[in-house]
C-alpha positions in Angstrom: -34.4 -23.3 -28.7 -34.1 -21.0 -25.5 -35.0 -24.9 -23.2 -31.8 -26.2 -25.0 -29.3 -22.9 -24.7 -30.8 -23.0 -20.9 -30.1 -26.5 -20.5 -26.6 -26.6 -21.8 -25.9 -23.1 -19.6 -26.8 -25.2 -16.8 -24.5 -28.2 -18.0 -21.7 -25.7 -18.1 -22.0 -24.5 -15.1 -21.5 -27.3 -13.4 -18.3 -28.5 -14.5 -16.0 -26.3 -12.6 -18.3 -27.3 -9.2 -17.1 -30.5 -9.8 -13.9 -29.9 -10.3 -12.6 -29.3 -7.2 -9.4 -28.0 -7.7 -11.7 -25.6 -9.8 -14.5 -24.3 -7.4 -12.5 -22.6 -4.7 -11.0 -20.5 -6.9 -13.9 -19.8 -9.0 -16.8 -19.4 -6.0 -14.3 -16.4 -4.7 -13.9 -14.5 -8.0 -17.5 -14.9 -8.7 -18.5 -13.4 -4.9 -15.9 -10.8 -5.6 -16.9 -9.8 -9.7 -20.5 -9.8 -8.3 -19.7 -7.7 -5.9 -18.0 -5.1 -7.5 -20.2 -5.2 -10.4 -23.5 -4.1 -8.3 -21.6 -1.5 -6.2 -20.8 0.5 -9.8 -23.8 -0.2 -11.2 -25.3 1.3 -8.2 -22.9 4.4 -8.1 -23.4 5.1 -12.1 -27.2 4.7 -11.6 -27.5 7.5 -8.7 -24.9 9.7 -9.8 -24.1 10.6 -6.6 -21.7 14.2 -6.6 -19.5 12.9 -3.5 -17.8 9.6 -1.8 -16.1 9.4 1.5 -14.6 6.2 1.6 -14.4 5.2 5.8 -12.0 2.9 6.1 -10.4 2.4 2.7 -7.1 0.4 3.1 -5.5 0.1 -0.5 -8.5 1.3 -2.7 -10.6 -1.3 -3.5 -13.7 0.7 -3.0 -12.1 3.8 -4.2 -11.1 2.3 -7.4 -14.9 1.2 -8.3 -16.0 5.0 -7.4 -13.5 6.3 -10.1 -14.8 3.9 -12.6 -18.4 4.8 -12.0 -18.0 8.3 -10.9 -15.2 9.8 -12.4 -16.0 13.2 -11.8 -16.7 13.0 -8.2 -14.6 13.8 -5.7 -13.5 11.0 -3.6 -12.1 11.2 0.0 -10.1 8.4 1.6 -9.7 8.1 4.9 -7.6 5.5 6.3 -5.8 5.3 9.7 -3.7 2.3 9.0 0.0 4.2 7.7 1.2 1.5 5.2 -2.5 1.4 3.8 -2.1 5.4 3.8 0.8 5.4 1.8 -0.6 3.0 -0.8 -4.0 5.4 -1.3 -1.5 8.2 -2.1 0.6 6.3 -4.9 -2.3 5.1 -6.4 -3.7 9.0 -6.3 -6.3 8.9 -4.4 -7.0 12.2 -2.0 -6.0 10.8 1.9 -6.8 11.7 5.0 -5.0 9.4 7.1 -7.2 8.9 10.5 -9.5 7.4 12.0 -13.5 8.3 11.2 -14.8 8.8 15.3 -17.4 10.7 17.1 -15.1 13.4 18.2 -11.9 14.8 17.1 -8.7 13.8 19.3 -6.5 9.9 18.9 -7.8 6.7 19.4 -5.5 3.6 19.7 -5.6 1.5 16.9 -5.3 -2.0 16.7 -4.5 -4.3 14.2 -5.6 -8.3 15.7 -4.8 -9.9 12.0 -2.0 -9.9 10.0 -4.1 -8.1 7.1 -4.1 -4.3 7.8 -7.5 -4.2 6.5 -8.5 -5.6 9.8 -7.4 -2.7 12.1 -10.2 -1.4 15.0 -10.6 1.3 17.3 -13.0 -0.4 19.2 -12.2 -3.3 21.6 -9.4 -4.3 23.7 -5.3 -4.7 22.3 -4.3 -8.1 21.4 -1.3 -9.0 23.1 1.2 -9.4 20.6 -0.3 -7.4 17.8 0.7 -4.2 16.5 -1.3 -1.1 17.8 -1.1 2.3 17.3 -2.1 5.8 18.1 -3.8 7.8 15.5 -5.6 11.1 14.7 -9.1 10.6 15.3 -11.8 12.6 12.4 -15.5 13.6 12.8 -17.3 12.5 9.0 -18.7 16.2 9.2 -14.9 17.4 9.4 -13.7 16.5 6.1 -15.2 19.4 4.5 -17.0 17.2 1.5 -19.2 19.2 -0.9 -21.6 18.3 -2.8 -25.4 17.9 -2.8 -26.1 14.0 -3.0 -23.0 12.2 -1.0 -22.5 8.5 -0.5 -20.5 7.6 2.5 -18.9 4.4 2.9 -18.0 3.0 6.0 -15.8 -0.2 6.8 -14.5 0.5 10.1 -14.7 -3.0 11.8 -17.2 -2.3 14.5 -16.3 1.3 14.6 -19.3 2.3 12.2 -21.8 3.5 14.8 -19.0 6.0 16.3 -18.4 7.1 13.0 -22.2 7.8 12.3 -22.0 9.9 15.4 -19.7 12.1 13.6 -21.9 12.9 10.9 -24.1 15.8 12.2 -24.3 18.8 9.3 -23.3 15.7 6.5 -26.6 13.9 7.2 -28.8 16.5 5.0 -26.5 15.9 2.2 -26.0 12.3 2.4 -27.8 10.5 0.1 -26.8 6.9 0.4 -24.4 4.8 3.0 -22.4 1.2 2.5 -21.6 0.3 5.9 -20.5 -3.1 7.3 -22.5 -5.0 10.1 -22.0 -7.4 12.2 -24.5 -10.1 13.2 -25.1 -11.7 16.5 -25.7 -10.2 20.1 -23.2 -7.8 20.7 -24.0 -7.1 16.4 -24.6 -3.6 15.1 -27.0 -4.4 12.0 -30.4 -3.8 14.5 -29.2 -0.6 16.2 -27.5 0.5 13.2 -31.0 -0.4 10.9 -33.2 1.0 13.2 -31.3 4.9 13.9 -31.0 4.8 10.0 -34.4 4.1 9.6 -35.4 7.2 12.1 -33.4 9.5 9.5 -35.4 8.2 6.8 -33.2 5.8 5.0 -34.1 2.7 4.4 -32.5 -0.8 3.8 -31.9 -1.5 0.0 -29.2 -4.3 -0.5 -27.2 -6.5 0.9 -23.9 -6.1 -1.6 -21.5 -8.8 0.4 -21.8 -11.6 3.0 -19.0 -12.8 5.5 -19.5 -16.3 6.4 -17.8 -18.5 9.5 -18.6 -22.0 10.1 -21.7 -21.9 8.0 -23.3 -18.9 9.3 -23.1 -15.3 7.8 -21.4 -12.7 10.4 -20.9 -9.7 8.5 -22.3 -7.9 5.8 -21.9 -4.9 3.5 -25.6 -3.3 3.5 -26.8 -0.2 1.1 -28.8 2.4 2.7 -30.9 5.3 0.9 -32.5 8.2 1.7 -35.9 7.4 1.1 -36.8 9.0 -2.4 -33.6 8.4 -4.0 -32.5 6.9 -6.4 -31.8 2.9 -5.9 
């Protein structure tokens, strides 16, 4: 019985990769459900007491926090102003700046059309929008709590950001941050001072692939001992 349910699962899952006007769609909400499905089951299962979400344009992160954690407070902080605005009408607590390693402005730049994509680090795009904004240390935002998870997707900016962190480190319990692959990458420095402060790599929660190779990921750190 269980070889012929397994067989016909199998059967069924093949039609839509067939059809093509079927597997685009279908591959993207998979990658995405997936996604978002481990990240709460992940939050629920550490109970963690606090979440700064670095980098959060219009809550997507933030809104799997308040299904898994509802009673924990939440911090957004988000440079981009329209992305800012959004946050705050959906009710989430903002702090609209930029996560860096010291307080001050930075000069933002946005070299997509998608605000998601702004940056602090590199060079202006000619053409594109930038902008300056307030600039935020992570050990600034005054977060309580006793086992914090801190989030971080700051396109490239992530290592700055981890600079800021200081007093926060004892309490932190767990990070999500986004790496980038590739020489000038910052998965192996990024891996390697993380490992020094005794967390170690647990996941790897999304991929970003270009041209058949994978460029970017979302990887789950913990504090060794914790909860995975």
């Amino acid at each position: 019985m269980q070889d012929r349910l397994y067989a016909a699962g199998a059967r069924l899952l093949l039609l839509p990769l067939q059809a093509r006007v079927l597997r685009a769609p279908l591959t993207w909400f998979a990658k995405v459900w997936l996604r978002h499905a481990r990240i709460v089951a992940h939050l629920r299962r550490a109970q963690y007491d606090a979440v700064v979400d670095g980098g959060a344009g219009v809550g997507e992160f933030a809104a799997l926090v308040r299904v898994a954690l509802p009673e924990a407070r939440l911090v957004c902080v988000e440079p981009h102003p329209a992305s800012a605005a959004t946050l705050r009408r959906r009710g989430f607590e903002v702090v609209e700046a930029a996560l860096w390693n010291a307080e001050g402005d930075v000069l933002l730049t946005q070299p997509e059309p998608a605000a998601t994509s702004c940056t602090a680090v590199g060079s202006p795009i000619s053409g594109r929008p930038t902008w300056r904004v307030r600039a935020v240390r992570l050990d600034q935002l005054g977060i309580d709590g006793r086992r914090v998870f801190v989030k971080l997707d700051l396109q490239g900016a992530e290592p700055r950001a981890l600079e800021g962190m200081d007093s926060l480190w004892d309490r932190c319990a767990g990070l999500l941050l986004e790496v980038s692959y590739g020489e000038a990458g910052t998965y192996e420095a990024l891996r390697a001072a993380l490992v020094a402060r005794g967390f170690a790599e647990a996941g790897t929660l999304n991929e970003l692939e270009t041209d058949g190779g994978i460029v970017e990921a979302d990887k789950l750190f913990l504090r060794r001992g914790s909860l995975g």
